[in-house]
DRENPA-3360 file (N, C-alpha, C; in nm, 2 decimals, always signed):
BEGIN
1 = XXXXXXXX = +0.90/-1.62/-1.64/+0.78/-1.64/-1.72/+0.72/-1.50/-1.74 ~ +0.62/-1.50/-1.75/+0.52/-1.40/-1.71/+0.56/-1.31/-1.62 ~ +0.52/-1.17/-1.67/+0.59/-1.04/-1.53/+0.47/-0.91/-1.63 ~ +0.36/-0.89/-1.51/+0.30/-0.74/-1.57/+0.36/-0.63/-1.58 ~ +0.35/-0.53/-1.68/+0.40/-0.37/-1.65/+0.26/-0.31/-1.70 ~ +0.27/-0.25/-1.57/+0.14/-0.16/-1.56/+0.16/+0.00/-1.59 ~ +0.21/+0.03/-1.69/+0.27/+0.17/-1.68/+0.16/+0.23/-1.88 ~ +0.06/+0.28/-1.87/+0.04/+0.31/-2.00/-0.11/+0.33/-1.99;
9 = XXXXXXXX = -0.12/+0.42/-2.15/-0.27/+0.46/-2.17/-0.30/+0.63/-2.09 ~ -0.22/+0.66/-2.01/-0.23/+0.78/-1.94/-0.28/+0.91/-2.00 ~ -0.36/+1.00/-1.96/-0.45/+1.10/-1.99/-0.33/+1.22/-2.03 ~ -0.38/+1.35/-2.07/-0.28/+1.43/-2.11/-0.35/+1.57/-2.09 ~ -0.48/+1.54/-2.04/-0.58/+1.69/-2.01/-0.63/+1.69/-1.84 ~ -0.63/+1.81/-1.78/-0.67/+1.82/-1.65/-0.84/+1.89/-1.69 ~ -0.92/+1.79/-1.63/-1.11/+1.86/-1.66/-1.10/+1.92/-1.49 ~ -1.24/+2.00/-1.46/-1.29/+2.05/-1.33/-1.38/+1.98/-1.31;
17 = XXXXXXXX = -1.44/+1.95/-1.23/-1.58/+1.91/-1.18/-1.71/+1.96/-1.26 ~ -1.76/+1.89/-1.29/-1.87/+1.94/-1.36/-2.00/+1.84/-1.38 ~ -2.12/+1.86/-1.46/-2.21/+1.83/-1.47/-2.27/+1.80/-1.59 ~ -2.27/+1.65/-1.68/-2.25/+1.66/-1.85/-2.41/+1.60/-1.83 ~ -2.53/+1.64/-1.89/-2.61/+1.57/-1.85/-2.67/+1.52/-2.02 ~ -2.74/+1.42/-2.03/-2.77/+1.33/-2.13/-2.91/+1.31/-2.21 ~ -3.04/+1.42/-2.22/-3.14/+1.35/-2.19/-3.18/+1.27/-2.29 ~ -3.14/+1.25/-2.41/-3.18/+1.10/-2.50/-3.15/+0.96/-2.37;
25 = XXXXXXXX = -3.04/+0.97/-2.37/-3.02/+0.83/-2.29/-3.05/+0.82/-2.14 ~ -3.07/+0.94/-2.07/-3.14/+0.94/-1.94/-3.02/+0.93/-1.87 ~ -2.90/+0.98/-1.91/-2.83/+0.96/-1.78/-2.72/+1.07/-1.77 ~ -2.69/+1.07/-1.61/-2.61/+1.22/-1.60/-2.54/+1.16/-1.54 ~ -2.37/+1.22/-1.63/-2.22/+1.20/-1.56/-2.16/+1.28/-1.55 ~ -2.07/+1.27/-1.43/-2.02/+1.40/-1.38/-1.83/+1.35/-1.45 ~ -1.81/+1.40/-1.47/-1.70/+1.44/-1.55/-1.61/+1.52/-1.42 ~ -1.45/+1.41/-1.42/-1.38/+1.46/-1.27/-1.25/+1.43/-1.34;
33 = XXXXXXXX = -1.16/+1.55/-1.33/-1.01/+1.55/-1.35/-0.92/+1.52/-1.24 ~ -0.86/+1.42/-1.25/-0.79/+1.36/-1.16/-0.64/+1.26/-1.24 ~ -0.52/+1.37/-1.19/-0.41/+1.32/-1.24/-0.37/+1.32/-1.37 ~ -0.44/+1.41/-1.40/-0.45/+1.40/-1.59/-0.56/+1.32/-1.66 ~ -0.59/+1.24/-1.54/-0.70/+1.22/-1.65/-0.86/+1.23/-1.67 ~ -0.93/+1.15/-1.75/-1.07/+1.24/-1.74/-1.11/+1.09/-1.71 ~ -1.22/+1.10/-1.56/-1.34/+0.97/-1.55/-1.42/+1.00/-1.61 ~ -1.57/+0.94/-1.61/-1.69/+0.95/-1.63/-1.76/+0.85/-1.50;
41 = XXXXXXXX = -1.83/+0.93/-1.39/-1.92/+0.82/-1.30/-2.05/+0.86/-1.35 ~ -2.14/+0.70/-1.40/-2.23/+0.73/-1.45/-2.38/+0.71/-1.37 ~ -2.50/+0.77/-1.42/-2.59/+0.75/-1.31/-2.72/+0.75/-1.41 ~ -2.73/+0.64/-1.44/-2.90/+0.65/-1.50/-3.06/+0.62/-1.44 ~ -3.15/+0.65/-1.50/-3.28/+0.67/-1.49/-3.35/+0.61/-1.62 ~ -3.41/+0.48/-1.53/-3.53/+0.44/-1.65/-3.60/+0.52/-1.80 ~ -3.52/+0.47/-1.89/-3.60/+0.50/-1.99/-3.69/+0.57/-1.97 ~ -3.76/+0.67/-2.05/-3.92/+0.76/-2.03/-3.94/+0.84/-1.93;
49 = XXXXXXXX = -3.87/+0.81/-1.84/-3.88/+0.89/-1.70/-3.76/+1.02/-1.67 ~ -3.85/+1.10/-1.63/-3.74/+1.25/-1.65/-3.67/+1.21/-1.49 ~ -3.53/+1.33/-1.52/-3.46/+1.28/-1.44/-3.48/+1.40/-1.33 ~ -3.47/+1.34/-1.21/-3.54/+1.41/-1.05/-3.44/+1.58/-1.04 ~ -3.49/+1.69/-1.00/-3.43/+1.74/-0.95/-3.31/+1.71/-0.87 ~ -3.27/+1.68/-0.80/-3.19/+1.64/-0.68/-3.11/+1.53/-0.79 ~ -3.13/+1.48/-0.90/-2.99/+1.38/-0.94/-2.93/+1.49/-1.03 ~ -2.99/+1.59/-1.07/-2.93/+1.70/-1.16/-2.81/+1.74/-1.10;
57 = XXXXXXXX = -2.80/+1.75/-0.94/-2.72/+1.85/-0.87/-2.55/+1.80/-0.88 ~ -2.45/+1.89/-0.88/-2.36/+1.82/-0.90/-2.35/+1.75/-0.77 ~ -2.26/+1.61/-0.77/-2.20/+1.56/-0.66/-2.08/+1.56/-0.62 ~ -1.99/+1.55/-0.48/-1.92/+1.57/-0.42/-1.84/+1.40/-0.48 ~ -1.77/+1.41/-0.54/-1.70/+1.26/-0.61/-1.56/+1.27/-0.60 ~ -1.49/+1.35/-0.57/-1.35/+1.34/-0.56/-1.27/+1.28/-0.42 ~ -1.32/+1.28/-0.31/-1.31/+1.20/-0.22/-1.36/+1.08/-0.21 ~ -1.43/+0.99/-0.28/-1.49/+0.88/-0.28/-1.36/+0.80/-0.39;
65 = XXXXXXXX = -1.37/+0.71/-0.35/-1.26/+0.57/-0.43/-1.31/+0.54/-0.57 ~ -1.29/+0.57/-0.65/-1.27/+0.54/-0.76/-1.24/+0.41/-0.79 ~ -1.33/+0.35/-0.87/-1.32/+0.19/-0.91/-1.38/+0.20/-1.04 ~ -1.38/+0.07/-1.10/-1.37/+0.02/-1.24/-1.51/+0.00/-1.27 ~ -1.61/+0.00/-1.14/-1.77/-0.02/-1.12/-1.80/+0.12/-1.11 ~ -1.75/+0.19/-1.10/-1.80/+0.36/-1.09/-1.75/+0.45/-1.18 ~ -1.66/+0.45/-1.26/-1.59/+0.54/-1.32/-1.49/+0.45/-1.43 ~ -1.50/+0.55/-1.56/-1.44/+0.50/-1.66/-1.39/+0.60/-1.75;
73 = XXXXXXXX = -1.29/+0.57/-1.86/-1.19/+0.69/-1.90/-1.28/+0.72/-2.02 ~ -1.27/+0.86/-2.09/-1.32/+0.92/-2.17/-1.22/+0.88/-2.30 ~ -1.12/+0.84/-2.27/-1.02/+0.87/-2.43/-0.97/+0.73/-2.43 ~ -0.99/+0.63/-2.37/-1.04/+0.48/-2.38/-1.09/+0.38/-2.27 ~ -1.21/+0.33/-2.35/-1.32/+0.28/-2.28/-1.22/+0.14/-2.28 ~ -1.17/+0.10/-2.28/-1.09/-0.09/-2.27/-0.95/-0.05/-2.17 ~ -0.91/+0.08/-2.10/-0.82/+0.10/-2.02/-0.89/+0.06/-1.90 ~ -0.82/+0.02/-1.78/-0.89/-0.01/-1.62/-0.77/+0.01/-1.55;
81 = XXXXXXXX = -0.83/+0.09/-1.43/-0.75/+0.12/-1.33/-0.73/+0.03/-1.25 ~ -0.58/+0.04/-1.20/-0.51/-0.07/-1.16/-0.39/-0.05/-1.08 ~ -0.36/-0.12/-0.97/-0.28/-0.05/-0.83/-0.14/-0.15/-0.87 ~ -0.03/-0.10/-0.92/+0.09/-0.19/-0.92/+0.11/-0.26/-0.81 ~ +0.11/-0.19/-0.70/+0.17/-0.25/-0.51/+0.05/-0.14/-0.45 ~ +0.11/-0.21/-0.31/+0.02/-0.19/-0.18/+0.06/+0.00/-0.18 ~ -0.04/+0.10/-0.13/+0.02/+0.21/-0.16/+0.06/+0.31/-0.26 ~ +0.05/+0.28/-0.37/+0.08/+0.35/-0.52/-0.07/+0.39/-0.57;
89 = XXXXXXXX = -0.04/+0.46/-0.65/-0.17/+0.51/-0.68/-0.24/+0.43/-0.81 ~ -0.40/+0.39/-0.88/-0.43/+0.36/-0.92/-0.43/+0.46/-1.06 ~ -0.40/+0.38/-1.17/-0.36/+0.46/-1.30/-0.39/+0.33/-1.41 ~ -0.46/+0.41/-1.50/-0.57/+0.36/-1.59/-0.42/+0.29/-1.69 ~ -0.44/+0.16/-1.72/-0.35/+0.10/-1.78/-0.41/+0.00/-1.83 ~ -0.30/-0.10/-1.91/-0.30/-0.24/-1.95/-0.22/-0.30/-1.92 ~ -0.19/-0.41/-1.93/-0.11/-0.53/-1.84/-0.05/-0.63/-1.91 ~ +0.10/-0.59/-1.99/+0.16/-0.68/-2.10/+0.22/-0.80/-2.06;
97 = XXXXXXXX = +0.23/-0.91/-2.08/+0.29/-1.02/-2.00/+0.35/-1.04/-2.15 ~ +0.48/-1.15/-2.11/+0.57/-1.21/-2.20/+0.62/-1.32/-2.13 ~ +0.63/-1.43/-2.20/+0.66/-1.58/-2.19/+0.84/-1.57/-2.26 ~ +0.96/-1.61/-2.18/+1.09/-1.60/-2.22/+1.12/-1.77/-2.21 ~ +1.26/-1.78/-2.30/+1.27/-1.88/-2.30/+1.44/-1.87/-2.16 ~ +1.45/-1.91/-2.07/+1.55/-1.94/-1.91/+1.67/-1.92/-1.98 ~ +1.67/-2.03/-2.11/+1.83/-2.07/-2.09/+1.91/-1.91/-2.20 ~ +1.81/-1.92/-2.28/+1.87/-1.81/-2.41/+1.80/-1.62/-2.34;
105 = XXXXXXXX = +1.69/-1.63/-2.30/+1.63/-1.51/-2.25/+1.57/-1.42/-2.36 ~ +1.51/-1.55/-2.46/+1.46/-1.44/-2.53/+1.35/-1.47/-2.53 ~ +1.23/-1.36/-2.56/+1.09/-1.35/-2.53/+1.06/-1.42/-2.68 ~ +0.97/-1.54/-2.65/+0.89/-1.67/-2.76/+0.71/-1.58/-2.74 ~ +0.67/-1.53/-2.70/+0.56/-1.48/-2.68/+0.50/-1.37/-2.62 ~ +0.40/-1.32/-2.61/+0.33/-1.18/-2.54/+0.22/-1.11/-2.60 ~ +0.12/-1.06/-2.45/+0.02/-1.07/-2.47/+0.00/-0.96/-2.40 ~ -0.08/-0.87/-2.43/-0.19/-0.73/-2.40/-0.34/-0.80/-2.34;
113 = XXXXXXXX = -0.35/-0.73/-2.19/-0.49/-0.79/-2.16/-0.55/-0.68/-2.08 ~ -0.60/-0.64/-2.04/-0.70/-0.55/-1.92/-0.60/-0.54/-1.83 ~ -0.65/-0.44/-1.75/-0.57/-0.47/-1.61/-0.64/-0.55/-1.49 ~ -0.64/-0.64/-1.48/-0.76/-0.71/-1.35/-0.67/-0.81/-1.24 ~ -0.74/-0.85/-1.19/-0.68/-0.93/-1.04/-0.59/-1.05/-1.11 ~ -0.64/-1.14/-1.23/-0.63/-1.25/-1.27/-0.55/-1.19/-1.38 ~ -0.57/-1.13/-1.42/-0.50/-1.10/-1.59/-0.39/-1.18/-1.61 ~ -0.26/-1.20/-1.49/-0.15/-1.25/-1.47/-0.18/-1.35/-1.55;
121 = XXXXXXXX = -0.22/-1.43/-1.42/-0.29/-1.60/-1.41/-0.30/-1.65/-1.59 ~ -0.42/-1.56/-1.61/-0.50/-1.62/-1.73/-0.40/-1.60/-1.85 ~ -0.31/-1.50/-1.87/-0.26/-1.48/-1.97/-0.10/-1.59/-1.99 ~ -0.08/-1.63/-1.83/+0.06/-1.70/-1.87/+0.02/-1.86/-1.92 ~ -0.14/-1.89/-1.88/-0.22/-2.04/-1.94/-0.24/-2.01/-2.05 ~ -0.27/-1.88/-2.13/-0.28/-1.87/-2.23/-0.13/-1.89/-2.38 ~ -0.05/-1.82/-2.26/+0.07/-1.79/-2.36/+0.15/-1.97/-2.37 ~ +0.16/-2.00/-2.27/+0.15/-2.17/-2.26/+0.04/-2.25/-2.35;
129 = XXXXXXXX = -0.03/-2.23/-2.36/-0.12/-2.30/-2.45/-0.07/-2.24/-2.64 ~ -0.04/-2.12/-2.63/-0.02/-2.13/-2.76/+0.13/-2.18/-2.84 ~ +0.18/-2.22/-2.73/+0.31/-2.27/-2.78/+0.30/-2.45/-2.82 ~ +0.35/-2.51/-2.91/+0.32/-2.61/-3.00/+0.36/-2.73/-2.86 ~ +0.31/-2.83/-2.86/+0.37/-2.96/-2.75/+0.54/-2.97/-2.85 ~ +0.60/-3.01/-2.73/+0.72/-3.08/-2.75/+0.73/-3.21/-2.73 ~ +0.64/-3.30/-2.60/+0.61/-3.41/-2.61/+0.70/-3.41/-2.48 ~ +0.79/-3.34/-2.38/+0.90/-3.30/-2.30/+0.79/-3.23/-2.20;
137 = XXXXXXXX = +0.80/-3.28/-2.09/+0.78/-3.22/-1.96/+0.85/-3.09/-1.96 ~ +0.75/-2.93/-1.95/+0.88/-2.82/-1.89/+0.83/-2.76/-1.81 ~ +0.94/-2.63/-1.78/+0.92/-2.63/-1.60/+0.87/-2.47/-1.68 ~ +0.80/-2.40/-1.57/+0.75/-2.27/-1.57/+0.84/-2.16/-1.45 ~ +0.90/-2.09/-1.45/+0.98/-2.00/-1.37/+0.85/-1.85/-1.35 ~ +0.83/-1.83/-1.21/+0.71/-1.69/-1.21/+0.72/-1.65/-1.06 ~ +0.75/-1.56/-1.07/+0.77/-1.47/-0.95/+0.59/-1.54/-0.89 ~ +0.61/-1.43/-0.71/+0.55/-1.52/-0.56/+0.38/-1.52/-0.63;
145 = XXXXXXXX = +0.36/-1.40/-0.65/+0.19/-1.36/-0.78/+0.20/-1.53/-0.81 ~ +0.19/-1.56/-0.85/+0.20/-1.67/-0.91/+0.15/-1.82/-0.81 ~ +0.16/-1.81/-0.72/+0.15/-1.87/-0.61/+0.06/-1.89/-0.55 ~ -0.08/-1.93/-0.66/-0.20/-1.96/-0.59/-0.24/-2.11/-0.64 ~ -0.32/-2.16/-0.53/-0.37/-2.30/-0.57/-0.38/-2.33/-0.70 ~ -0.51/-2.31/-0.77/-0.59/-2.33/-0.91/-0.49/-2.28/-0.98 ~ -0.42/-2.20/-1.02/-0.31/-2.18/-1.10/-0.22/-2.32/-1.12 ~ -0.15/-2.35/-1.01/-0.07/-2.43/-1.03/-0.13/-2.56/-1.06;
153 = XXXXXXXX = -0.25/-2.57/-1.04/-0.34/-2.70/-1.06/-0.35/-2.80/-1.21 ~ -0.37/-2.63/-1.25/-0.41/-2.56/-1.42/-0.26/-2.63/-1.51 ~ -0.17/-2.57/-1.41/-0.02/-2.60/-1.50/+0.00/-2.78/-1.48 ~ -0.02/-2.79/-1.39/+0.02/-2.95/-1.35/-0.03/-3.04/-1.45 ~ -0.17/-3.03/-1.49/-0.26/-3.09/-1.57/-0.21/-3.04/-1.73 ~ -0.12/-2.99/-1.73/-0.07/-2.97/-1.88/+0.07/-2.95/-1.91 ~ +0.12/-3.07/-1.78/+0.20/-3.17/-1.79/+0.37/-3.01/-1.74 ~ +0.30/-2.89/-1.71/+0.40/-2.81/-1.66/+0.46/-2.82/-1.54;
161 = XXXXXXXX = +0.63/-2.83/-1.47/+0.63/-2.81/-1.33/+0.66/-2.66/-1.32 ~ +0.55/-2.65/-1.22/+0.56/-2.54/-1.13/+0.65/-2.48/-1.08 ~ +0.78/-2.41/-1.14/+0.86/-2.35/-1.08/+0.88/-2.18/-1.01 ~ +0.76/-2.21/-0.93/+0.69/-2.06/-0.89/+0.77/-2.04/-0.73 ~ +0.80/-1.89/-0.71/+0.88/-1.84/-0.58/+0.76/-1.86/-0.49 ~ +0.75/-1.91/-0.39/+0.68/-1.92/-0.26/+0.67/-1.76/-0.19 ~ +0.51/-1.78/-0.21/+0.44/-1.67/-0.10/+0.45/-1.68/+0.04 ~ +0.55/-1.65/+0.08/+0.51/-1.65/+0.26/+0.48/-1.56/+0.33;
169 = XXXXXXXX = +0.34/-1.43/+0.28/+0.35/-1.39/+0.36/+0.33/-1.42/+0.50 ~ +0.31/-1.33/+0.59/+0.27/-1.33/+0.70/+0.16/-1.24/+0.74 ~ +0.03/-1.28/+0.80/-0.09/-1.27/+0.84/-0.07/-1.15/+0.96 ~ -0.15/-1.14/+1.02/-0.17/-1.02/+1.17/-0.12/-1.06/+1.23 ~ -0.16/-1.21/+1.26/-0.14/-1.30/+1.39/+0.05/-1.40/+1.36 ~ +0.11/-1.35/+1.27/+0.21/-1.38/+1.25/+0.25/-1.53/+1.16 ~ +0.07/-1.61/+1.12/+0.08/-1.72/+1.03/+0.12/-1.73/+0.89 ~ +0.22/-1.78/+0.83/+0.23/-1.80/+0.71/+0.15/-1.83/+0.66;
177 = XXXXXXXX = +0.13/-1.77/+0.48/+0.07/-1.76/+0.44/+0.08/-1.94/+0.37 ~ -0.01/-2.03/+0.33/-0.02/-2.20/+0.28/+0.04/-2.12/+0.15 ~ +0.17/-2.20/+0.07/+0.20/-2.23/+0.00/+0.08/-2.33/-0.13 ~ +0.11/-2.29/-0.27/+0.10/-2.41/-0.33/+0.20/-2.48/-0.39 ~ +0.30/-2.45/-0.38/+0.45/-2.50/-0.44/+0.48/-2.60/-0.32 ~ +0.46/-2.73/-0.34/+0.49/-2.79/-0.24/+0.63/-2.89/-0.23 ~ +0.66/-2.98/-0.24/+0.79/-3.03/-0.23/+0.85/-3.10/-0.34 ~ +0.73/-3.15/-0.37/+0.75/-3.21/-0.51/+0.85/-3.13/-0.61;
185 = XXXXXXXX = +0.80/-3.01/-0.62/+0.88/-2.95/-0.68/+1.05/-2.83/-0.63 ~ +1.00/-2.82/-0.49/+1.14/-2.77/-0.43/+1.23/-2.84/-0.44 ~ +1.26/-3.02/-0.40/+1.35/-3.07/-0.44/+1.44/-3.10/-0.50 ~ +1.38/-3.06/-0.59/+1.48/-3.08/-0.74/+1.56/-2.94/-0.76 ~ +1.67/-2.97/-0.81/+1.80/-2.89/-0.85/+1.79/-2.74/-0.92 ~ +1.66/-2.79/-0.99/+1.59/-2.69/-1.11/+1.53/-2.58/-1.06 ~ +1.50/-2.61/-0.97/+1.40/-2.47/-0.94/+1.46/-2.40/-0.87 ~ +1.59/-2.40/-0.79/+1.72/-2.31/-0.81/+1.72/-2.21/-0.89;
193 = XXXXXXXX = +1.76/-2.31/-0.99/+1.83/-2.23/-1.10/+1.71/-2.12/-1.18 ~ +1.60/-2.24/-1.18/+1.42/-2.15/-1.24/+1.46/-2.01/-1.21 ~ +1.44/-1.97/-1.02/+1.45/-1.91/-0.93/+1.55/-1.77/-0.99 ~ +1.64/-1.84/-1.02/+1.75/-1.75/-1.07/+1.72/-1.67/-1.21 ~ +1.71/-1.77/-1.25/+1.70/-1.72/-1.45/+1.55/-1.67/-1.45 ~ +1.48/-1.67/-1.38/+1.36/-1.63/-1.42/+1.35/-1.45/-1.42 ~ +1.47/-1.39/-1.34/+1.47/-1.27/-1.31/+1.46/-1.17/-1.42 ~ +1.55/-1.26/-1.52/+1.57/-1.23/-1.69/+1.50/-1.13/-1.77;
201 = XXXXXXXX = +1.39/-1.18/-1.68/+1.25/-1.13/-1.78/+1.26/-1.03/-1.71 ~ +1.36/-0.93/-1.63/+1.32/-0.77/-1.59/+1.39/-0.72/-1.69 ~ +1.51/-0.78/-1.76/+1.55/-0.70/-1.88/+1.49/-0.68/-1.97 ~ +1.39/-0.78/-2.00/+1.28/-0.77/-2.13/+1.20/-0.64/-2.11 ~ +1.14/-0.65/-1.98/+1.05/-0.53/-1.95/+1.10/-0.38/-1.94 ~ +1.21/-0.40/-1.86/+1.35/-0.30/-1.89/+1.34/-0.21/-2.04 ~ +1.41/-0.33/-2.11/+1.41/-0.25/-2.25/+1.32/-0.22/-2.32 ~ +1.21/-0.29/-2.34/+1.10/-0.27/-2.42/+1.00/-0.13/-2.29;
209 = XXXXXXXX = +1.02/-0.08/-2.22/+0.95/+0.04/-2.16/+1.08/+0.16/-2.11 ~ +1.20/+0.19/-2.17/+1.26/+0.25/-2.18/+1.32/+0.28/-2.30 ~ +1.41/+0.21/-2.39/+1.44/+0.18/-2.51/+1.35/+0.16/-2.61 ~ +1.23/+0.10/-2.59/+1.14/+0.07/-2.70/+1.02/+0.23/-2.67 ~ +1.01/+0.26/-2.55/+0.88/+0.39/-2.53/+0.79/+0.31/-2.49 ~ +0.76/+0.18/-2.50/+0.66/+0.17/-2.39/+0.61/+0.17/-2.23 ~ +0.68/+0.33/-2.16/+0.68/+0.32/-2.02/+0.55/+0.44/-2.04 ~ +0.54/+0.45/-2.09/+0.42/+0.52/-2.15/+0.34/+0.54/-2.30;
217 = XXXXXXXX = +0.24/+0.45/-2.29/+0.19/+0.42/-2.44/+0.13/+0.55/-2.54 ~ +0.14/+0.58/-2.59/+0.10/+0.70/-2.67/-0.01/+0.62/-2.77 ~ -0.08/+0.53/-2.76/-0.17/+0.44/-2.85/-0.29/+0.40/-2.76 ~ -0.38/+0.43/-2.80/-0.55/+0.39/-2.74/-0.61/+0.25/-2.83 ~ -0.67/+0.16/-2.72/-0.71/+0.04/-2.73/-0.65/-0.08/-2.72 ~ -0.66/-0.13/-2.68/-0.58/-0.29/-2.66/-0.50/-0.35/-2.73 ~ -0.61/-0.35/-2.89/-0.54/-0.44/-2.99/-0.41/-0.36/-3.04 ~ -0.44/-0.27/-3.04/-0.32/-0.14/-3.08/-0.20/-0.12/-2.98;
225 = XXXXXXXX = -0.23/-0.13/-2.85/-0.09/-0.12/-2.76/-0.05/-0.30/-2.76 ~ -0.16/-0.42/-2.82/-0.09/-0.55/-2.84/+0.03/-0.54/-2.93 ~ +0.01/-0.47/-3.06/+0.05/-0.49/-3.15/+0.18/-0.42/-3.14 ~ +0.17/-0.29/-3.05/+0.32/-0.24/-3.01/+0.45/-0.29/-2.95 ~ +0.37/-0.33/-2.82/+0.42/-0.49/-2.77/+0.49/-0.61/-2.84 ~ +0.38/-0.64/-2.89/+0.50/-0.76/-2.97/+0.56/-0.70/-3.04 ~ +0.58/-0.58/-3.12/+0.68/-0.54/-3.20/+0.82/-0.52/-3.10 ~ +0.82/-0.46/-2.97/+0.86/-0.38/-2.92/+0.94/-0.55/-2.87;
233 = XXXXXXXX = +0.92/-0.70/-2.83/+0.93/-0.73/-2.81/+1.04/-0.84/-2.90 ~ +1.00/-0.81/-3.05/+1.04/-0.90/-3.14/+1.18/-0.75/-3.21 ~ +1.17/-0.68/-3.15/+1.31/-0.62/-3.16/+1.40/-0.58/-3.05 ~ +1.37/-0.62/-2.93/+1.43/-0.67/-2.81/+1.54/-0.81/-2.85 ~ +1.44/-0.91/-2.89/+1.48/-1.06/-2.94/+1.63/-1.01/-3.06 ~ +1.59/-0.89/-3.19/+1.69/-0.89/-3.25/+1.83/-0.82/-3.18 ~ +1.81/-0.77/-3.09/+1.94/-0.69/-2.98/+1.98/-0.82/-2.95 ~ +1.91/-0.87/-2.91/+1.96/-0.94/-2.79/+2.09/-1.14/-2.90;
241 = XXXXXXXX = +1.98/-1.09/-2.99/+2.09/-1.22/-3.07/+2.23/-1.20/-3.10 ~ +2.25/-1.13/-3.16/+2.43/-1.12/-3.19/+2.53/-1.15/-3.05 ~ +2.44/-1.10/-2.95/+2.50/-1.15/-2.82/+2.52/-1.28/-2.83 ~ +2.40/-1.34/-2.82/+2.41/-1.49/-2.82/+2.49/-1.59/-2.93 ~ +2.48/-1.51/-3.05/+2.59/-1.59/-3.14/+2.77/-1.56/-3.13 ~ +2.74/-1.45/-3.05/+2.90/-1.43/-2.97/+2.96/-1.55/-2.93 ~ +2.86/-1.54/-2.82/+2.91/-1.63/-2.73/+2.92/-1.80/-2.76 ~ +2.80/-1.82/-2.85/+2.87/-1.94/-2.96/+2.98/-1.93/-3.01;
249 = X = +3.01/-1.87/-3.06/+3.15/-1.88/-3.17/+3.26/-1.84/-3.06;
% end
């Protein structure tokens, strides 16, 4: 089902530390190069009111953590920094998901969204909702992400089975992590195979961020790296057919 690639939107100028100050709008940002790219941490002062000696001064910001509440990119304001895994560094991106169909593997859908905690979640209810009823119970295949309560709640209620990989991690004290994929749906023969075919979707992402160029977006704004995406996706789908009428005939 659903699989993020966080790889895009990346800066292409190194700035120094410095001090950009604002007095129409009352507010002073310090402008910090980092990795190529440019933040802005911003710091305002009440309307009318001049701004203090002491906020003039530059500040010491490059040791401090960088978040999506303190700092934002100069060359696009709808990019958000975003940590792939535990340990990797945070890089101002978007977060493309695509809905594949198991048996044939070709991507039926895909969507551009922010980079955020949920983005996953929200975009595979989304990409599911825009697809037409069949009137047929179907199953959903999604890596261990996937593996939270209210998610699977969401799918159940719209008649989807949950064929999501089980999170088990393990805690300090050595406790598994509670599952929401519970038996109901391990039992069955299908979520094997889910399990299996769902992997599918690393060739989609594969090609369309090596072969298509999106492992790095050269396009600023959302709607604009959407629109690359689905392209990049809907000629993935033409590769990928002559295969499949091969193997028909």
């Amino acid at each position: 089902m659903s699989r993020s690639s966080v790889r895009s939107c990346q800066g292409v100028s190194k700035g120094n530390s410095g001090v950009l100050a604002c007095p129409l709008a009352g507010i002073v940002a310090h402008r910090v190069g980092r990795g190529g790219l440019h933040y802005v941490a911003v710091a305002s002062a009440p309307a009318g009111q001049e701004q203090s000696p002491a906020c003039l001064q530059p500040r010491d910001v490059r040791r401090k953590r960088a978040s999506n509440e303190t700092h934002q990119s100069t060359i696009d304001r709808e990019a958000r920094q975003y940590e792939k895994a535990d340990g990797r560094p945070a890089k101002l991106c978007y977060m493309g998901h695509a809905l594949m169909v198991k048996r044939y593997g070709l991507a039926v859908g895909g969507i551009v969204s922010q980079a955020t905690g949920t983005a996953e979640r929200e975009a595979a209810l989304a990409l599911i909702d825009s697809r037409q009823p069949t009137g047929r119970r179907i199953t959903l295949g999604a890596d261990k992400a996937y593996d939270v309560t209210p998610f699977v709640h969401d799918l159940r209620e719209r008649s989807v089975m949950p064929h999501i990989a089980i999170n088990g991690h393990l805690s300090k004290a050595g406790i598994p992590r509670k599952t929401a994929v519970d038996a109901r749906t391990t039992r069955h023969a299908g979520y094997e195979v889910s399990q299996r075919c769902r992997k599918r979707i690393e060739e989609v992402f594969g090609w369309i961020k090596s072969s298509a160029g999106l492992a790095k977006v050269k396009l600023r704004g959302r709607e604009r790296v959407d629109a690359a995406s689905t392209l990049a996706l809907a000629a993935y789908n033409l590769i990928r057919l002559p295969k499949l009428l091969a193997v028909q005939l």
